[in-house]
C-alpha positions as CSV (number, residue, x, y, z in Angstrom):
1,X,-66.9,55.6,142.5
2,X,-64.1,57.7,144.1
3,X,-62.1,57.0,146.9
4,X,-61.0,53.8,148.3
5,X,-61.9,51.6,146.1
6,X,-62.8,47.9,147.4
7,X,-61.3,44.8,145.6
8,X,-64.3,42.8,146.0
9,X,-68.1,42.8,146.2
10,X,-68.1,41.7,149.7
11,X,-66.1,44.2,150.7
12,X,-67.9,47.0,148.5
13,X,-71.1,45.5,150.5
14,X,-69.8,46.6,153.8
15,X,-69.1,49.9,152.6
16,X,-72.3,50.3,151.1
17,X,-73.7,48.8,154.2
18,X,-71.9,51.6,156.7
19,X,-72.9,54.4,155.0
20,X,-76.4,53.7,155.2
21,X,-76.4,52.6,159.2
22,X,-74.5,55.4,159.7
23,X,-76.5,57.9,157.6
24,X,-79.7,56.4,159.5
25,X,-78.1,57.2,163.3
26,X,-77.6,53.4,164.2
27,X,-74.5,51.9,165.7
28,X,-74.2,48.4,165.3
29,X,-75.7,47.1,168.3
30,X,-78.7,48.8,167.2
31,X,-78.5,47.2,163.6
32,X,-77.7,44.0,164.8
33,X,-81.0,44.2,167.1
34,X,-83.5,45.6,164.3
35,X,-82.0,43.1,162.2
36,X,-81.8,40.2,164.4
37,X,-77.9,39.3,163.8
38,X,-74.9,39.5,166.1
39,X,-73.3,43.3,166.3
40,X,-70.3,41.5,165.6
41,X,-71.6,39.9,162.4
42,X,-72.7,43.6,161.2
43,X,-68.6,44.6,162.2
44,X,-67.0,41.5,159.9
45,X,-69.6,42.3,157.0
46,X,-68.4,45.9,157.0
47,X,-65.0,45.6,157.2
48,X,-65.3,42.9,154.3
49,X,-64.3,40.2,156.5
50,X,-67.3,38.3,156.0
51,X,-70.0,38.0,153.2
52,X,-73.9,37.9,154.3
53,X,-76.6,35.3,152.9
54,X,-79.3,36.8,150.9
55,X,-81.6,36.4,153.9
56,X,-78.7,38.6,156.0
57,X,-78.9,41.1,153.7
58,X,-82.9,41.5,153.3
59,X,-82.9,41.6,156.9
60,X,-80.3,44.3,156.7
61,X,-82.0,46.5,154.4
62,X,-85.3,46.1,156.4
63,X,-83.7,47.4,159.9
64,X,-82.8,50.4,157.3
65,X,-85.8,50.6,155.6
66,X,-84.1,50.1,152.2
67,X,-84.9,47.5,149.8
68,X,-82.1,44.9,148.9
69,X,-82.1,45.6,145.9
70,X,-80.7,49.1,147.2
71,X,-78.1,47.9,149.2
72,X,-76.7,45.4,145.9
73,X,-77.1,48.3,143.1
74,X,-75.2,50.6,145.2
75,X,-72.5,47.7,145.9
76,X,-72.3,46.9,141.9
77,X,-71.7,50.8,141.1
78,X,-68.1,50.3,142.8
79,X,-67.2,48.1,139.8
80,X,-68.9,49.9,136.9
C-alpha cells in the first residue's frame, strides 16, 4: 500500500479500522456504542496505541457490517 506506511499490525489495524468508520459516517462515539466498547478504546486502537482481542475486533466489524476477516486481510495487505 502507498502512503504512510505503519510499522506494525496493530497499528496497520487502526488504519484499516478508520477508514471503514469513517467511510460508514460514524464517529467514534457511535462505534464505540454499536460495538459496545469505550470511544476511547476505538481512539487508542486507531492511533495504534492499543491492540484489540479477537472478540474487539468481531464486534468491530459487526457495528460496520464487515466480516473480520475483512478488517484483518485489509490490515495484512500493508505488509505484502
Amino acid at each position: 500500500m502507498s502512503g504512510n506506511a505503519p510499522t506494525s499490525p496493530h497499528a496497520a489495524f487502526g488504519q484499516v479500522l478508520r477508514k471503514h468508520r469513517l467511510a460508514a459516517g460514524m464517529s467514534q462515539e457511535q462505534m464505540g456504542l454499536e460495538a459496545d466498547v469505550q470511544r476511547n478504546f476505538i481512539s487508542l486502537i486507531e492511533t495504534g496505541q492499543n491492540q484489540p482481542t479477537i472478540t474487539t475486533i468481531f464486534k468491530l466489524a459487526g457495528a460496520l457490517n464487515l466480516k473480520p476477516s475483512k478488517l484483518i486481510s485489509e490490515t495484512e495487505k500493508w505488509f505484502d
